[in-house]
C-alpha positions as CSV (number, residue, x, y, z in Angstrom):
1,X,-61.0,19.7,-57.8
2,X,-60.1,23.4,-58.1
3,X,-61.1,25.7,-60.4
4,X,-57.4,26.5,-61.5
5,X,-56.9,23.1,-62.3
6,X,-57.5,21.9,-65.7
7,X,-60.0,18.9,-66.0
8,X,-58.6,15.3,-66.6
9,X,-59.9,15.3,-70.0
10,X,-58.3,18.7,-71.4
11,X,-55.4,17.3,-70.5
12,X,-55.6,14.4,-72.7
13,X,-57.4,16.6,-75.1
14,X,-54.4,18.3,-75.4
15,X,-51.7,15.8,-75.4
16,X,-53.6,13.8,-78.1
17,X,-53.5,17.4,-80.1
18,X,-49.9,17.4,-79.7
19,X,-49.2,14.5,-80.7
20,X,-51.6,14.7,-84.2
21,X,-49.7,17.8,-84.8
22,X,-46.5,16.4,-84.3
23,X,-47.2,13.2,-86.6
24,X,-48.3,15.8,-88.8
25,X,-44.9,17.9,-89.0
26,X,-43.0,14.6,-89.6
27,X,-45.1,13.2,-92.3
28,X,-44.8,17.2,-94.0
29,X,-41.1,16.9,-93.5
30,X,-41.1,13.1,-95.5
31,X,-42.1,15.0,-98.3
32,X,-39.9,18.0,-97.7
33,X,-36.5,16.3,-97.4
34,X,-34.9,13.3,-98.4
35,X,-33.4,10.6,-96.6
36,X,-30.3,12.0,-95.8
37,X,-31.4,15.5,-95.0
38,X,-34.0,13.8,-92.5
39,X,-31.0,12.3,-90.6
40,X,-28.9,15.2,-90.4
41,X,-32.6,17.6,-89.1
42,X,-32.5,14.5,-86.4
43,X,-28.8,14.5,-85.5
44,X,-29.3,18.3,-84.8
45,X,-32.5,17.8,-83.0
46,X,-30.5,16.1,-80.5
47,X,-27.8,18.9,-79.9
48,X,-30.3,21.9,-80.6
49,X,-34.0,21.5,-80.6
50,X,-34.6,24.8,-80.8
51,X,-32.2,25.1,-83.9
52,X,-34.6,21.7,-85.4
53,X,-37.5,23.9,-84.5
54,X,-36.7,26.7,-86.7
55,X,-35.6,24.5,-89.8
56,X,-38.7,22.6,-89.3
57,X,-40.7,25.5,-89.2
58,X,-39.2,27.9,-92.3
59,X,-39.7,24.4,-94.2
60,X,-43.3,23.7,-93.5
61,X,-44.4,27.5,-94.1
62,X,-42.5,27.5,-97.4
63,X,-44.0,24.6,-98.6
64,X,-47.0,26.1,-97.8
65,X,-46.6,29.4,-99.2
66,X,-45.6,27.7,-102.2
67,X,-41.5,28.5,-102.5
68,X,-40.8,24.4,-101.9
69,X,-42.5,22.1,-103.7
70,X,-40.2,19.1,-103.8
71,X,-37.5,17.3,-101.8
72,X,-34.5,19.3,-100.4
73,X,-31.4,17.3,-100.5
74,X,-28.8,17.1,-97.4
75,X,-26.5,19.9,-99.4
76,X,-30.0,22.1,-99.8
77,X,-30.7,21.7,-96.3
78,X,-26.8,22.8,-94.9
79,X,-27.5,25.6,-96.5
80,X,-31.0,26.4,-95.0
81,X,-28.9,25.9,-91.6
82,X,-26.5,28.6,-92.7
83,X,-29.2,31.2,-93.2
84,X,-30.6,30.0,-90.3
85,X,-28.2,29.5,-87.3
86,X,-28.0,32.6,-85.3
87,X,-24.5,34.0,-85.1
88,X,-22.4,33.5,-82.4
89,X,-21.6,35.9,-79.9
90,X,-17.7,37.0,-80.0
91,X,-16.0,38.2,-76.5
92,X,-13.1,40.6,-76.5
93,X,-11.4,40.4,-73.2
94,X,-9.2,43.2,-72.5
95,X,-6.2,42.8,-69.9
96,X,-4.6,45.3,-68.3
C-alpha cells in the first residue's frame, strides 16, 4: 500500500459519514417542507442537483438560524426557487 493511498477503513469511514449526513438533511427537510414541496425539491433534483443543493442548503441554515420554524408549502418553496435560480445568461448576436 502507498502512502498516498487512503486506508480501507477511511474510506468506509467516510462513506458511512456521508451517508449519516445525508439521512440527516432529509429528515431536516421532512420537517422543513410539506409533502408537495418535497416532490417538487425531488423533481428538480433530477434536472439540477446543484439547483436542489442550494434550496436544501438556504433551508437547513435558516431553520437553524431561526427565520423558519415550520413547514414551507409548495407555493413558499417556488418562491425560494425564484430568489434562488441564478439568472440566465442572454446572447445578443449581431449580423452583419
Amino acid at each position: 500500500m502507498s502512502v498516498n493511498q487512503p486506508s480501507p477503513d477511511t474510506n468506509e469511514e467516510e462513506s458511512k459519514k456521508r451517508e449519516a449526513e445525508a439521512a440527516m438533511r432529509q429528515r431536516a427537510l421532512t420537517f422543513l417542507l410539506d409533502q408537495n414541496a418535497r416532490q417538487r425539491l425531488t423533481n428538480i433534483r433530477m434536472v439540477k442537483p446543484e439547483l436542489a443543493t442550494a434550496v436544501e442548503n438556504y433551508l437547513i441554515n435558516s431553520a437553524s438560524s431561526g427565520r423558519l420554524n415550520r413547514a414551507l408549502t409548495d407555493e413558499e418553496l417556488k418562491q425560494i426557487l425564484l430568489n434562488i435560480r441564478q439568472p440566465k445568461k442572454e446572447f445578443k448576436i449581431n449580423r452583419v
